[in-house]
Every structure is written in C-alpha cells, then in structure tokens.
N, C-alpha and C positions, 0 to 999 in steps of 0.2 A: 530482434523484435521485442518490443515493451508489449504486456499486456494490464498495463493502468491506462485509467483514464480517468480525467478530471473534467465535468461539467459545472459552470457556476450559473446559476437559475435566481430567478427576482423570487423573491423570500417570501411567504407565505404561512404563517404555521398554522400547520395540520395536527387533527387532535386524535388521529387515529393511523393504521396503513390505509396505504392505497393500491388497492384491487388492479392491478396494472393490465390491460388488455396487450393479445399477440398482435402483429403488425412486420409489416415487409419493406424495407427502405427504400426497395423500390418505388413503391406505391405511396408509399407516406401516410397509410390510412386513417390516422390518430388524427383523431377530434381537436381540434382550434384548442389552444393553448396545451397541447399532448406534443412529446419530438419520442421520436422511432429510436431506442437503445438495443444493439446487436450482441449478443454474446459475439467471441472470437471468431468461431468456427461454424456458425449457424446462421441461415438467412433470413431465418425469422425474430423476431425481434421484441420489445416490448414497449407500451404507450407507456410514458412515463409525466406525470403532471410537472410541467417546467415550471409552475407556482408553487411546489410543496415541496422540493429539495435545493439543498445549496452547493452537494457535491455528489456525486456520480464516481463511484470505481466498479469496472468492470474487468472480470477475470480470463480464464478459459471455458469457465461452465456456471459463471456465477458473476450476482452483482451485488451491489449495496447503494443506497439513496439514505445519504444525511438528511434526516429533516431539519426545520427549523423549532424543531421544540428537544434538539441536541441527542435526538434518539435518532436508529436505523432502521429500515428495512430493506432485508435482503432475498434474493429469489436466486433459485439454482437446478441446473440440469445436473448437478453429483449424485451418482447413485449410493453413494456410502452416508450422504447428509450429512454434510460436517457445517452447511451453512444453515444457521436456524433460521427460517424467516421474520423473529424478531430477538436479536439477540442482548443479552443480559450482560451490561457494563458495568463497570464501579463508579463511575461520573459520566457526564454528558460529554458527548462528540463535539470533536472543533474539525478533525480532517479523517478519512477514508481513504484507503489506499487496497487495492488488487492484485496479487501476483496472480501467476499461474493456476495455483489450485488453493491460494491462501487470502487471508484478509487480514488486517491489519488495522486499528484508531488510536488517532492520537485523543486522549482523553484532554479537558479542561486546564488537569492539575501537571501536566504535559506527562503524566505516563502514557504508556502503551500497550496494548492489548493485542494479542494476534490470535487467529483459529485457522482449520481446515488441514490441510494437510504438511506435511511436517519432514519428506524425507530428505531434503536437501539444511533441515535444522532452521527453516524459516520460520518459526514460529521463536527462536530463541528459547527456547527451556533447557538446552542443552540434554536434548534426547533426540531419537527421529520418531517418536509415537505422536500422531494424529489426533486432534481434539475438536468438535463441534463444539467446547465449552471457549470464549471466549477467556485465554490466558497473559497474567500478568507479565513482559518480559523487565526482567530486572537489571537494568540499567544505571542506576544510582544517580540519577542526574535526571534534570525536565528536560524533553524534546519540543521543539519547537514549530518544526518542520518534518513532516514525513513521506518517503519517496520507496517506488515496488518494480523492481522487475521480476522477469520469471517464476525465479524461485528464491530471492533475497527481498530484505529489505533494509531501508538508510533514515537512520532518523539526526537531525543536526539538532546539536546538546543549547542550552542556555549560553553557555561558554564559549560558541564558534567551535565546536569539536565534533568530527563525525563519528558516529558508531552504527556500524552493520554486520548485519548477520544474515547465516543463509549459503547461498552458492555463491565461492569464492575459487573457484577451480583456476580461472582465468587471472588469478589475481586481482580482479576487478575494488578489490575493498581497499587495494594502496597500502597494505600493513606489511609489503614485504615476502610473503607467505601466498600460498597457492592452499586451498583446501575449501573442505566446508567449515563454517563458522557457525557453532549454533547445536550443535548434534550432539557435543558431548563438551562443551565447554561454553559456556555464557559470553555474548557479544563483548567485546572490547572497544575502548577509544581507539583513532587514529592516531598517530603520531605524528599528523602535519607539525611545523614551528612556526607557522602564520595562522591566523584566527580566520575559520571559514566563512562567507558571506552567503553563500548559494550553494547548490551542488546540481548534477543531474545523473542519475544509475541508470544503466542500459541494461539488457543482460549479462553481456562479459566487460565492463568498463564503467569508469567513476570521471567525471570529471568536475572540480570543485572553484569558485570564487574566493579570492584572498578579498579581507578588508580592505585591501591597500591597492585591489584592482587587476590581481596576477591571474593566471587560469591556468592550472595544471590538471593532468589527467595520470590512471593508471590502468591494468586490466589487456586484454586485447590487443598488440599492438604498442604498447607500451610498457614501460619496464617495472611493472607490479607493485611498484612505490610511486606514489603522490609526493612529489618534491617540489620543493620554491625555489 
C-alpha cells in the first residue's frame, strides 16, 4: 500500500495558509470549490481550497498542500510534531511527496529536503534521529522527479539516474542489496546501464522506464536488481 498522494488543482496563489475546515467523505460537506482530503487511517477529513494548491501529499497522520506562491502548508494528527504547519525551506516548492510518517520537497534548484520521522533512514542524513526541521539530503546531483512510499523515498537525477533511500529490506531500491539505505550511510545512484525515463516505488518494489522504452522492476518478487 502507497501512502502518497498527488492532487493537481487549477492554480490560484494564495497570499497566506488556509484555515482548512473537518469534513466526512461521505457527506462531502465542503463548501463549492472545497474537495474532502482523508488522512490514511481516519474518517474525517479535511476541506481543502481546490483553487489554492497545486499539489496534495498525504501521509499516515499528516498532510501538506503546495501552494502557488511555491511555499507549503502542512497539518498533522503526530503527537511528537515533527510536521510544522508552515514549514521553512531553502527555495520554493516545485513537488511534495508523503511517506508513512515522513515528507519530503523537491526544491526549485532540484535539491531536496525531507522531515518527520526517520527510523527506516528516510529522511537520508545517514542517521535514524527524527527532525521537525526540514533537512537538506545530499545528493550531489538535481532531482527532477520525486516519488514516497512507506518509509523510502526515489528521486530521479538530471542524468536519468535513480537514487533512493530509506527501507530497502525487500530490495525494492534494484542496487543488488537488501537493507536500509539512509540510517548510517547517505543514498547512492542505481547502477542501471540504460538512462531512466519514469519510475514507480511501492512499498517493497521499483519499477523503472528505459529511454528507449524497456520496463524492468526489482524489490518483492523479483530479483533485487533492476536490469535491462
């Protein structure tokens, strides 16, 4: 089970947050131009202005709404607060991404930033200590594309190159290796030999687009290396 989600909404910028009201999917109660967002695990919900964000990640206990003025607001049932509800970047948002208990943005300049919690090494610091502060993961390369499950995440390089970090148990990352990635060692490229076009992360499995139209997978099921 994925816990991202991506919403794209007709653009609006907004010059402040917005005050989100509870609501029930069943009912739909949210006021004309509002749509009803669920956490994972809970039936209540929240009104979200479908004019004032562009992208939508939802976690297990927490959310975030991209606005159009390249900042976020995030809201959270965590009792520990690791999601601030407006949190502090080094450049403007392009994309938002939700694991499990983590969050993740791809910035402007294609860095990336992740927060929240950390014991699966998904924030990339190469520790498992937990941060409410929004942390830089060092990559050495712009990301282009960013993608969350559970407790990992995948971001695809300038280069067609993937790198992720995070839970790798299932071998889900294609690097050959079973483990976590991210806890006590900083993410790595893949070693595909074709240049990637697409990908998709599950929780235990990767499966990736070749430029030249191929699709291989690894992870769950398959033999822990992403090969052409």
């Amino acid at each position: 089970m994925m816990y991202a989600a991506f919403v794209v909404y007709t653009l609006t910028v907004t010059t402040g947050p917005v005050a989100p009201t509870t609501c029930t999917v069943e009912t739909n109660n949210c006021t004309p131009g509002n749509a009803c967002v669920t956490f994972t695990d809970a039936d209540e919900g929240l009104c979200v202005n479908q004019d004032a964000y562009l992208d939508i990640a939802v976690g297990h206990a927490h959310m975030c709404g991209l606005r159009g003025d390249g900042l976020l607001d995030c809201w959270d049932r965590d009792p520990r607060n690791l999601f601030p509800t407006t949190p502090t970047l080094d450049a403007y948002v392009v994309e938002v991404v939700a694991g499990h208990n983590h969050i993740c943005a791809l910035l402007e300049d294609g860095r990336v930033e992740c927060w929240g919690d950390n014991r699966m090494g998904q924030l990339g610091q190469g520790s498992t200590t937990p941060s409410a502060t929004p942390m830089h993961v060092n990559l050495g390369i712009a990301v282009v594309e960013l993608q969350a499950a559970a407790d990992a995440t995948c971001g695809l390089t300038e280069n067609s190159t993937l790198i992720c970090w995070g839970d790798n148990r299932e071998g889900a990352f294609g690097i050959g290796t079973t483990g976590i990635i991210g806890d006590d060692e900083l993410p790595g490229q893949h070693s595909a030999t074709q240049a990637i076009d697409d990908f998709m992360i599950a929780d235990d499995h990767i499966c990736v687009d070749t430029t030249t139209g191929e699709t291989a997978c690894a992870g769950k099921s398959w033999n822990g290396k992403i090969r052409f």
